[in-house]
C-alpha positions in Angstrom: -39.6 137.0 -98.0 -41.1 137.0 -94.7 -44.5 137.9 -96.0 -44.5 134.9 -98.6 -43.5 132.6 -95.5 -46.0 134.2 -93.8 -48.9 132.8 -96.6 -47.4 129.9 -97.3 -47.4 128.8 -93.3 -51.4 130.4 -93.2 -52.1 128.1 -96.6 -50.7 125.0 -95.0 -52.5 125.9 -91.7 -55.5 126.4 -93.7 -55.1 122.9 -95.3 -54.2 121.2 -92.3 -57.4 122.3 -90.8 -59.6 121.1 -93.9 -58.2 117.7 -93.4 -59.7 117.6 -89.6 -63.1 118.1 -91.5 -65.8 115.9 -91.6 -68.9 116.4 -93.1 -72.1 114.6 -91.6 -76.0 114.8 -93.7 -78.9 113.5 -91.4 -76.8 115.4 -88.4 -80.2 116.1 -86.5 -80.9 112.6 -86.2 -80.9 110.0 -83.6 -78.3 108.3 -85.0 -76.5 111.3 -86.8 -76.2 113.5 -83.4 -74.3 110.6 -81.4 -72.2 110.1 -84.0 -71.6 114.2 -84.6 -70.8 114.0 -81.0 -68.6 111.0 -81.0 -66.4 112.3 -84.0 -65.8 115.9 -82.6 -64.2 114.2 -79.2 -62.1 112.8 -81.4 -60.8 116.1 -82.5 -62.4 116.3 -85.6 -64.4 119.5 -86.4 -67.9 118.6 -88.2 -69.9 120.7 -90.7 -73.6 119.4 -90.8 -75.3 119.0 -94.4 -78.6 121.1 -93.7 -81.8 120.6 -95.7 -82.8 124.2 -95.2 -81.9 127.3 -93.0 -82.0 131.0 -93.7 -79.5 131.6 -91.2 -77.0 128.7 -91.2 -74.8 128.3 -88.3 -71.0 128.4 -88.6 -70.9 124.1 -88.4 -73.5 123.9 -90.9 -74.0 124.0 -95.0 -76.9 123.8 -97.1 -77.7 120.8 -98.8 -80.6 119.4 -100.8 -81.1 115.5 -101.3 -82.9 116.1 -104.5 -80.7 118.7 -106.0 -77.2 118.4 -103.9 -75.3 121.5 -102.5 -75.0 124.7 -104.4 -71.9 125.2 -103.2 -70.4 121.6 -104.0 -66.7 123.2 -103.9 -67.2 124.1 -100.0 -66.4 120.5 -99.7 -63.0 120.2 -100.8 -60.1 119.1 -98.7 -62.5 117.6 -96.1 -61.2 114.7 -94.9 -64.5 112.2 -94.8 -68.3 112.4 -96.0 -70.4 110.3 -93.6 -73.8 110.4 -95.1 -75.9 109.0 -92.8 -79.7 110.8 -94.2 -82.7 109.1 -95.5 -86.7 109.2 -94.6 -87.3 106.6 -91.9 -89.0 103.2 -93.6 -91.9 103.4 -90.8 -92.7 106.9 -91.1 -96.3 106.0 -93.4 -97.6 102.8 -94.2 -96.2 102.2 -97.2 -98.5 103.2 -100.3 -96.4 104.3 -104.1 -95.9 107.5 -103.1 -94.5 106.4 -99.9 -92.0 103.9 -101.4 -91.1 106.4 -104.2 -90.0 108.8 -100.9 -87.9 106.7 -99.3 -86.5 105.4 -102.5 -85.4 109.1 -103.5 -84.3 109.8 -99.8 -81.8 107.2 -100.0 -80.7 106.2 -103.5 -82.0 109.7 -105.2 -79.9 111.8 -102.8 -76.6 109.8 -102.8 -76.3 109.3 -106.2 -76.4 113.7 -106.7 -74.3 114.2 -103.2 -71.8 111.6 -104.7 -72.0 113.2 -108.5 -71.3 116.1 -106.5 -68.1 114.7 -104.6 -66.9 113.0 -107.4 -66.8 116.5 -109.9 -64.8 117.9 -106.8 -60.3 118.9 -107.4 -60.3 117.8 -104.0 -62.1 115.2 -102.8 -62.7 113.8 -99.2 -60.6 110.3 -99.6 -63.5 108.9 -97.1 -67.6 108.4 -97.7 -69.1 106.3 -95.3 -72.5 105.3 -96.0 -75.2 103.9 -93.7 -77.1 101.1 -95.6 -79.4 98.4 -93.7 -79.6 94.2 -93.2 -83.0 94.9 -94.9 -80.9 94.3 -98.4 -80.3 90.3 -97.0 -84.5 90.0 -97.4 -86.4 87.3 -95.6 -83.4 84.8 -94.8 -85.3 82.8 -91.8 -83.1 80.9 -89.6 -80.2 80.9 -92.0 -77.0 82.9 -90.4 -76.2 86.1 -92.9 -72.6 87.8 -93.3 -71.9 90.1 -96.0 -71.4 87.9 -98.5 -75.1 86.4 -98.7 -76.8 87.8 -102.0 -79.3 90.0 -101.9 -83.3 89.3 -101.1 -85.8 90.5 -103.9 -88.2 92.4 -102.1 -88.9 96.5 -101.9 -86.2 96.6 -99.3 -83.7 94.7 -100.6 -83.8 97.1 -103.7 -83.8 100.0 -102.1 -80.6 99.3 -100.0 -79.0 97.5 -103.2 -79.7 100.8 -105.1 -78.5 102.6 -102.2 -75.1 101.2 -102.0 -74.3 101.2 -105.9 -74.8 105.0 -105.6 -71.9 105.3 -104.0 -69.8 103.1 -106.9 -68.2 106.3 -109.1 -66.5 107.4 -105.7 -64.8 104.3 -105.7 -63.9 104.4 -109.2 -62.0 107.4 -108.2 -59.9 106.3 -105.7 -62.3 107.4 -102.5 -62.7 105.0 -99.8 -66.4 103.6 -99.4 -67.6 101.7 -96.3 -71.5 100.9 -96.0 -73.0 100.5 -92.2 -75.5 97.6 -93.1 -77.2 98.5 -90.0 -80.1 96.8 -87.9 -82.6 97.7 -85.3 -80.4 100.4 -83.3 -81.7 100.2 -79.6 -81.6 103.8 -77.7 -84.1 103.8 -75.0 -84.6 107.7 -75.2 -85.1 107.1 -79.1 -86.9 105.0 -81.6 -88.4 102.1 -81.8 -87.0 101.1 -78.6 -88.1 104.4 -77.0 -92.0 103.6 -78.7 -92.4 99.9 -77.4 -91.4 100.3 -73.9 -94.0 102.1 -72.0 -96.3 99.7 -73.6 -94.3 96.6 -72.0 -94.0 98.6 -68.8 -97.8 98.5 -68.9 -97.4 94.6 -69.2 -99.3 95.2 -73.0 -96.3 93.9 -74.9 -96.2 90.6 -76.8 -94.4 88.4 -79.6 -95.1 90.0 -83.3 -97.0 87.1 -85.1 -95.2 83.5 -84.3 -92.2 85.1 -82.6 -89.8 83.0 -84.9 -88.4 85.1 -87.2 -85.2 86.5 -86.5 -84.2 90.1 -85.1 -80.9 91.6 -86.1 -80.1 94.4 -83.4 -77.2 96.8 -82.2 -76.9 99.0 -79.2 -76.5 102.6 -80.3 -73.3 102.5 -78.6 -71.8 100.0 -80.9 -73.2 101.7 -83.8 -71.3 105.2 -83.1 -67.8 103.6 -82.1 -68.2 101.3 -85.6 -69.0 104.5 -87.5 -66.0 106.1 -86.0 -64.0 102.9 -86.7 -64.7 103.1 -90.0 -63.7 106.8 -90.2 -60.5 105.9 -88.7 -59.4 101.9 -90.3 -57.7 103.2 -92.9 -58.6 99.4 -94.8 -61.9 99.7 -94.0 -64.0 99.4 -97.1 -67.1 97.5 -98.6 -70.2 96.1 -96.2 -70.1 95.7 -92.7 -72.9 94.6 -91.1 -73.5 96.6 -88.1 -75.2 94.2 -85.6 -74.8 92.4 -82.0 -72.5 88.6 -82.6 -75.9 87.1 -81.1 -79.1 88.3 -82.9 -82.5 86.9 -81.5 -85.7 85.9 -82.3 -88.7 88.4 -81.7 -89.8 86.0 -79.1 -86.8 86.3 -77.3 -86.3 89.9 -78.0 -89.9 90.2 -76.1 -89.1 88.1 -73.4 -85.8 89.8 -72.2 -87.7 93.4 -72.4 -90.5 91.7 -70.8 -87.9 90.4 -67.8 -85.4 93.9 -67.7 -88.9 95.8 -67.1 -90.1 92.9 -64.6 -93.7 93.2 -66.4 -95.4 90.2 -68.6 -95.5 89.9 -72.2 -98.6 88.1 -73.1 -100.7 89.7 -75.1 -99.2 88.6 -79.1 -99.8 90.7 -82.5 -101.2 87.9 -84.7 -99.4 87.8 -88.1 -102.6 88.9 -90.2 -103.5 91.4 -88.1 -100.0 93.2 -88.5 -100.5 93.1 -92.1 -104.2 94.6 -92.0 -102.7 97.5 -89.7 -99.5 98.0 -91.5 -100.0 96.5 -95.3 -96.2 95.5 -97.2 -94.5 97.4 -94.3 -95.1 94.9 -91.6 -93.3 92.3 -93.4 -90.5 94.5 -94.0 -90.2 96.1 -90.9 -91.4 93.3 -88.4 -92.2 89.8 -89.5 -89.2 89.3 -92.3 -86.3 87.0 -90.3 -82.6 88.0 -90.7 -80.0 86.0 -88.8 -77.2 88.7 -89.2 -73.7 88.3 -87.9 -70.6 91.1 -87.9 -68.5 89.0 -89.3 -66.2 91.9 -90.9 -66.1 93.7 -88.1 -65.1 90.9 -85.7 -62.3 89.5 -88.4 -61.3 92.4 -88.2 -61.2 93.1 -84.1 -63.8 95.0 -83.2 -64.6 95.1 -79.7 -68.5 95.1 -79.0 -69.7 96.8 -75.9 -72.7 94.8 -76.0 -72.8 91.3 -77.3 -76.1 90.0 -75.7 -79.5 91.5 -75.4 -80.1 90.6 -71.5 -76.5 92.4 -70.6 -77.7 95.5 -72.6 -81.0 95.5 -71.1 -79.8 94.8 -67.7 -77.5 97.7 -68.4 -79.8 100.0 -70.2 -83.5 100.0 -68.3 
Protein backbone atom coordinates (compact mmCIF):
# COMPACT_ATOMS: atom_id res chain seq x y z
CA UNK A 1 0.00 0.00 0.00
CA UNK A 2 2.60 2.42 0.69
CA UNK A 3 4.38 1.81 -2.42
CA UNK A 4 1.25 2.34 -4.69
CA UNK A 5 0.76 5.72 -2.69
CA UNK A 6 4.08 6.23 -3.23
CA UNK A 7 3.46 6.20 -7.39
CA UNK A 8 0.33 7.49 -7.41
CA UNK A 9 1.71 10.86 -5.44
CA UNK A 10 5.13 10.73 -8.04
CA UNK A 11 2.29 10.44 -11.08
CA UNK A 12 0.32 13.38 -9.86
CA UNK A 13 3.62 15.28 -9.13
CA UNK A 14 4.61 14.31 -12.53
CA UNK A 15 1.42 15.74 -13.99
CA UNK A 16 1.32 18.74 -11.96
CA UNK A 17 4.65 19.63 -13.33
CA UNK A 18 3.49 19.03 -17.11
CA UNK A 19 0.88 21.55 -16.57
CA UNK A 20 3.59 24.44 -15.59
CA UNK A 21 4.93 23.59 -19.24
CA UNK A 22 5.00 25.78 -21.91
CA UNK A 23 6.39 25.27 -25.09
CA UNK A 24 7.85 28.26 -27.18
CA UNK A 25 9.10 27.75 -31.39
CA UNK A 26 11.14 30.82 -32.62
CA UNK A 27 12.65 30.87 -28.74
CA UNK A 28 16.04 32.43 -30.14
CA UNK A 29 14.39 35.36 -31.44
CA UNK A 30 14.07 38.92 -30.56
CA UNK A 31 10.75 38.58 -29.76
CA UNK A 32 10.73 34.81 -28.60
CA UNK A 33 13.67 35.29 -25.88
CA UNK A 34 11.73 38.26 -23.97
CA UNK A 35 8.90 36.45 -23.93
CA UNK A 36 10.83 32.99 -22.79
CA UNK A 37 12.06 35.18 -20.20
CA UNK A 38 8.91 36.85 -19.15
CA UNK A 39 6.96 33.44 -18.93
CA UNK A 40 9.56 31.58 -16.72
CA UNK A 41 9.39 34.59 -13.92
CA UNK A 42 6.10 33.70 -13.91
CA UNK A 43 6.93 30.28 -12.75
CA UNK A 44 6.39 28.54 -15.74
CA UNK A 45 9.14 26.17 -16.97
CA UNK A 46 9.68 26.49 -20.96
CA UNK A 47 10.89 23.88 -23.39
CA UNK A 48 12.15 25.65 -26.72
CA UNK A 49 11.00 24.04 -30.17
CA UNK A 50 14.60 23.78 -31.79
CA UNK A 51 15.12 23.61 -35.63
CA UNK A 52 18.29 21.55 -35.21
CA UNK A 53 20.83 20.44 -32.44
CA UNK A 54 22.89 17.31 -32.04
CA UNK A 55 23.06 17.90 -28.52
CA UNK A 56 19.86 19.42 -27.31
CA UNK A 57 19.82 21.06 -23.99
CA UNK A 58 17.49 19.91 -21.16
CA UNK A 59 14.81 23.06 -22.02
CA UNK A 60 14.91 22.22 -25.55
CA UNK A 61 13.17 19.76 -28.27
CA UNK A 62 13.66 19.20 -31.82
CA UNK A 63 11.31 20.57 -34.14
CA UNK A 64 11.05 20.99 -37.89
CA UNK A 65 8.68 23.64 -39.52
CA UNK A 66 8.42 21.57 -42.56
CA UNK A 67 8.03 18.18 -41.08
CA UNK A 68 6.93 18.91 -37.27
CA UNK A 69 8.52 17.06 -34.24
CA UNK A 70 9.34 13.42 -34.29
CA UNK A 71 8.48 13.04 -31.05
CA UNK A 72 4.88 14.86 -31.22
CA UNK A 73 3.95 12.86 -27.91
CA UNK A 74 6.76 14.78 -25.83
CA UNK A 75 4.12 17.46 -25.97
CA UNK A 76 1.39 16.09 -23.97
CA UNK A 77 0.13 17.59 -20.74
CA UNK A 78 1.86 20.97 -21.51
CA UNK A 79 -0.10 23.46 -20.47
CA UNK A 80 0.31 26.16 -23.65
CA UNK A 81 1.99 26.20 -27.22
CA UNK A 82 3.11 29.74 -28.00
CA UNK A 83 4.35 29.56 -31.56
CA UNK A 84 5.86 32.50 -32.20
CA UNK A 85 8.44 31.24 -35.54
CA UNK A 86 8.50 32.38 -39.00
CA UNK A 87 11.31 33.85 -41.56
CA UNK A 88 11.39 37.66 -41.15
CA UNK A 89 9.29 39.47 -44.27
CA UNK A 90 12.52 41.72 -44.86
CA UNK A 91 15.08 39.17 -44.81
CA UNK A 92 15.40 39.31 -49.13
CA UNK A 93 13.69 41.40 -51.43
CA UNK A 94 10.95 39.60 -52.23
CA UNK A 95 11.33 37.41 -55.55
CA UNK A 96 8.92 33.72 -55.83
CA UNK A 97 11.10 31.87 -54.07
CA UNK A 98 11.32 34.34 -51.45
CA UNK A 99 7.49 34.67 -50.98
CA UNK A 100 7.13 30.86 -51.25
CA UNK A 101 9.75 30.90 -47.87
CA UNK A 102 7.98 32.99 -45.83
CA UNK A 103 4.70 31.52 -46.96
CA UNK A 104 5.97 27.92 -45.74
CA UNK A 105 7.63 29.48 -42.58
CA UNK A 106 4.38 30.68 -41.38
CA UNK A 107 1.35 28.90 -42.79
CA UNK A 108 3.46 25.56 -43.88
CA UNK A 109 4.81 25.14 -40.35
CA UNK A 110 1.61 25.75 -38.28
CA UNK A 111 -0.63 23.89 -40.10
CA UNK A 112 2.02 20.33 -39.42
CA UNK A 113 2.84 21.73 -35.66
CA UNK A 114 -0.96 22.05 -35.15
CA UNK A 115 -1.75 18.52 -37.09
CA UNK A 116 0.71 17.55 -34.73
CA UNK A 117 -1.05 18.96 -31.46
CA UNK A 118 -4.36 18.13 -32.59
CA UNK A 119 -3.39 13.95 -33.03
CA UNK A 120 -2.07 14.49 -29.42
CA UNK A 121 -4.38 12.19 -25.98
CA UNK A 122 -3.31 15.23 -24.29
CA UNK A 123 -3.35 18.32 -25.68
CA UNK A 124 -1.98 21.77 -24.34
CA UNK A 125 -5.68 23.61 -23.88
CA UNK A 126 -3.59 26.92 -24.97
CA UNK A 127 -1.91 27.86 -28.68
CA UNK A 128 -1.07 31.31 -28.95
CA UNK A 129 -0.11 32.38 -32.29
CA UNK A 130 1.73 35.49 -33.41
CA UNK A 131 0.08 36.88 -36.65
CA UNK A 132 0.64 40.59 -37.99
CA UNK A 133 -1.61 44.05 -38.94
CA UNK A 134 -0.09 43.19 -42.39
CA UNK A 135 -3.55 40.93 -42.89
CA UNK A 136 -5.67 44.61 -42.67
CA UNK A 137 -3.67 45.56 -46.22
CA UNK A 138 -3.34 49.19 -47.35
CA UNK A 139 -6.27 50.76 -45.15
CA UNK A 140 -4.83 54.61 -45.35
CA UNK A 141 -6.29 56.90 -42.82
CA UNK A 142 -9.15 54.65 -41.98
CA UNK A 143 -8.94 53.46 -38.01
CA UNK A 144 -8.62 49.34 -38.13
CA UNK A 145 -9.79 46.88 -35.12
CA UNK A 146 -10.17 43.40 -35.53
CA UNK A 147 -13.06 43.26 -37.09
CA UNK A 148 -11.98 45.11 -40.51
CA UNK A 149 -11.90 42.41 -43.38
CA UNK A 150 -8.88 41.48 -44.73
CA UNK A 151 -6.64 43.42 -47.59
CA UNK A 152 -5.90 41.38 -50.77
CA UNK A 153 -2.39 41.74 -51.19
CA UNK A 154 0.75 39.06 -50.66
CA UNK A 155 0.58 39.92 -46.95
CA UNK A 156 -2.77 39.92 -46.32
CA UNK A 157 -2.70 36.25 -47.54
CA UNK A 158 -0.08 35.05 -45.86
CA UNK A 159 -1.31 36.14 -42.39
CA UNK A 160 -4.96 35.06 -43.42
CA UNK A 161 -3.49 31.55 -44.23
CA UNK A 162 -1.58 31.86 -41.22
CA UNK A 163 -4.27 32.19 -38.77
CA UNK A 164 -6.77 29.51 -40.36
CA UNK A 165 -3.89 27.04 -39.71
CA UNK A 166 -4.56 27.16 -36.35
CA UNK A 167 -8.64 26.39 -36.93
CA UNK A 168 -8.71 22.28 -36.24
CA UNK A 169 -7.20 23.21 -32.59
CA UNK A 170 -10.22 25.07 -32.10
CA UNK A 171 -12.43 22.53 -33.34
CA UNK A 172 -11.06 20.53 -30.60
CA UNK A 173 -11.76 22.44 -27.83
CA UNK A 174 -7.96 24.25 -27.57
CA UNK A 175 -7.86 27.80 -26.91
CA UNK A 176 -6.48 30.04 -29.88
CA UNK A 177 -5.38 33.61 -29.52
CA UNK A 178 -3.56 35.38 -32.55
CA UNK A 179 -0.95 38.49 -31.67
CA UNK A 180 -1.80 40.54 -34.78
CA UNK A 181 1.31 42.31 -34.13
CA UNK A 182 3.00 45.61 -35.67
CA UNK A 183 6.35 47.23 -35.80
CA UNK A 184 7.84 45.99 -32.30
CA UNK A 185 10.33 48.77 -31.23
CA UNK A 186 13.53 47.39 -29.15
CA UNK A 187 16.35 49.71 -29.58
CA UNK A 188 19.05 46.79 -29.19
CA UNK A 189 16.91 44.88 -31.94
CA UNK A 190 15.34 45.23 -35.26
CA UNK A 191 14.28 47.65 -37.34
CA UNK A 192 14.52 50.05 -34.58
CA UNK A 193 18.01 48.95 -33.77
CA UNK A 194 18.90 49.37 -38.00
CA UNK A 195 17.49 52.99 -38.43
CA UNK A 196 18.91 54.72 -35.53
CA UNK A 197 22.52 55.23 -36.01
CA UNK A 198 21.50 56.48 -39.29
CA UNK A 199 19.19 59.34 -37.58
CA UNK A 200 21.98 59.80 -34.97
CA UNK A 201 23.98 60.73 -38.07
CA UNK A 202 21.23 63.32 -38.86
CA UNK A 203 20.69 60.93 -42.40
CA UNK A 204 17.16 59.95 -41.46
CA UNK A 205 14.00 61.06 -43.30
CA UNK A 206 10.16 60.44 -44.02
CA UNK A 207 9.70 57.12 -46.28
CA UNK A 208 7.97 58.57 -49.57
CA UNK A 209 5.11 61.26 -48.59
CA UNK A 210 5.27 60.44 -44.84
CA UNK A 211 1.40 59.95 -44.83
CA UNK A 212 0.72 56.55 -44.56
CA UNK A 213 0.08 55.26 -41.35
CA UNK A 214 2.54 53.31 -38.88
CA UNK A 215 1.09 50.74 -36.54
CA UNK A 216 3.76 50.23 -33.60
CA UNK A 217 4.25 48.57 -30.03
CA UNK A 218 7.01 48.77 -27.64
CA UNK A 219 8.53 45.34 -27.02
CA UNK A 220 7.48 45.73 -23.55
CA UNK A 221 3.86 45.74 -24.31
CA UNK A 222 4.25 42.97 -26.70
CA UNK A 223 5.72 40.39 -23.95
CA UNK A 224 3.13 41.37 -21.04
CA UNK A 225 0.17 40.95 -23.96
CA UNK A 226 1.70 37.53 -24.89
CA UNK A 227 1.79 36.61 -21.27
CA UNK A 228 -1.84 38.03 -20.88
CA UNK A 229 -2.98 35.95 -23.26
CA UNK A 230 -1.26 32.91 -21.73
CA UNK A 231 -2.97 33.71 -18.54
CA UNK A 232 -6.91 35.35 -19.56
CA UNK A 233 -8.43 32.36 -19.45
CA UNK A 234 -11.32 34.16 -22.18
CA UNK A 235 -8.74 35.22 -24.23
CA UNK A 236 -9.36 33.94 -27.72
CA UNK A 237 -9.53 35.17 -31.50
CA UNK A 238 -7.41 38.48 -32.87
CA UNK A 239 -5.89 40.92 -30.82
CA UNK A 240 -4.14 43.46 -32.40
CA UNK A 241 -1.06 44.08 -30.59
CA UNK A 242 -0.28 47.79 -31.04
CA UNK A 243 0.18 51.31 -29.16
CA UNK A 244 -3.85 53.19 -28.67
CA UNK A 245 -2.10 56.04 -30.74
CA UNK A 246 -0.42 54.77 -34.10
CA UNK A 247 1.38 57.52 -36.23
CA UNK A 248 2.14 58.52 -39.41
CA UNK A 249 5.80 57.82 -40.79
CA UNK A 250 6.26 61.48 -40.76
CA UNK A 251 5.60 61.63 -37.28
CA UNK A 252 7.31 58.46 -36.40
CA UNK A 253 10.49 60.36 -38.06
CA UNK A 254 10.07 63.40 -36.41
CA UNK A 255 9.88 62.08 -32.71
CA UNK A 256 13.17 59.75 -33.47
CA UNK A 257 14.56 62.74 -35.11
CA UNK A 258 13.71 64.98 -31.76
CA UNK A 259 14.55 61.92 -28.87
CA UNK A 260 18.10 61.68 -30.74
CA UNK A 261 18.24 65.75 -30.98
CA UNK A 262 19.59 65.24 -34.75
CA UNK A 263 17.53 66.43 -38.01
CA UNK A 264 15.58 64.33 -40.32
CA UNK A 265 15.70 65.89 -43.70
CA UNK A 266 16.94 63.89 -46.11
CA UNK A 267 13.34 61.77 -47.47
CA UNK A 268 13.19 58.25 -49.37
CA UNK A 269 11.16 59.19 -52.39
CA UNK A 270 8.28 56.73 -53.00
CA UNK A 271 9.83 55.39 -56.45
CA UNK A 272 12.97 55.10 -55.33
CA UNK A 273 11.89 52.71 -52.36
CA UNK A 274 10.28 50.53 -54.85
CA UNK A 275 13.40 50.38 -57.35
CA UNK A 276 15.58 49.41 -54.14
CA UNK A 277 13.13 47.07 -52.48
CA UNK A 278 10.57 45.88 -55.44
CA UNK A 279 6.75 44.51 -53.88
CA UNK A 280 8.44 44.56 -50.38
CA UNK A 281 8.57 48.25 -49.92
CA UNK A 282 5.01 48.61 -50.19
CA UNK A 283 4.43 45.87 -47.77
CA UNK A 284 6.83 46.67 -45.37
CA UNK A 285 7.13 50.57 -45.57
CA UNK A 286 4.70 52.65 -47.68
CA UNK A 287 1.21 50.51 -47.05
CA UNK A 288 -0.90 52.78 -44.22
CA UNK A 289 -2.57 50.84 -41.33
CA UNK A 290 -4.34 52.91 -38.71
CA UNK A 291 -4.52 50.01 -36.06
CA UNK A 292 -6.03 50.31 -32.71
CA UNK A 293 -6.11 47.47 -29.63
CA UNK A 294 -9.34 47.61 -29.25
CA UNK A 295 -9.70 43.93 -27.71
CA UNK A 296 -7.16 44.39 -25.60
CA UNK A 297 -8.29 47.73 -24.16
CA UNK A 298 -12.12 46.37 -23.81
CA UNK A 299 -10.80 44.12 -22.14
CA UNK A 300 -8.34 46.17 -19.60
CA UNK A 301 -5.14 45.97 -20.60
CA UNK A 302 -2.82 48.39 -19.24
CA UNK A 303 -0.28 49.70 -21.86
CA UNK A 304 3.11 50.78 -20.64
CA UNK A 305 3.53 52.92 -23.49
CA UNK A 306 0.68 54.63 -25.19
CA UNK A 307 2.62 57.36 -27.13
CA UNK A 308 5.69 57.36 -29.24
CA UNK A 309 7.43 60.58 -27.66
CA UNK A 310 7.04 59.00 -23.91
CA UNK A 311 8.61 55.74 -25.20
CA UNK A 312 11.31 57.48 -26.94
CA UNK A 313 11.85 59.85 -24.22
CA UNK A 314 12.03 56.70 -22.13
CA UNK A 315 13.90 54.51 -24.38
CA UNK A 316 16.97 56.59 -26.18
Amino acid sequence: MPEQQSSEQQSSEQLSSMAKRVAVTGASGLVGSRVVAAVKERGYEVVRLVRSGNTLKADELLWNPASGMARPEQLNGFAAVIHLAGRSIAEARWTEAEKNRIYDSRVAATKQLVKQLVALEQRPPIFIGASAVGLYGDCGDEVVDESHPTGNDFLSEVVRHWEAAAAPLTEVGVRVAHARLARVLEPTGGALAKVLPLFRWGLGGRLGSGKQYWSWIAMEDVVSGMCWLLEQSEASGPYNFVSPEPVSNAEFTRALSNAVGRPAVLPAPRVALRMALGEMANAVLLTSCRAVPKRLEAAGFAFRYKHLADYFADKL
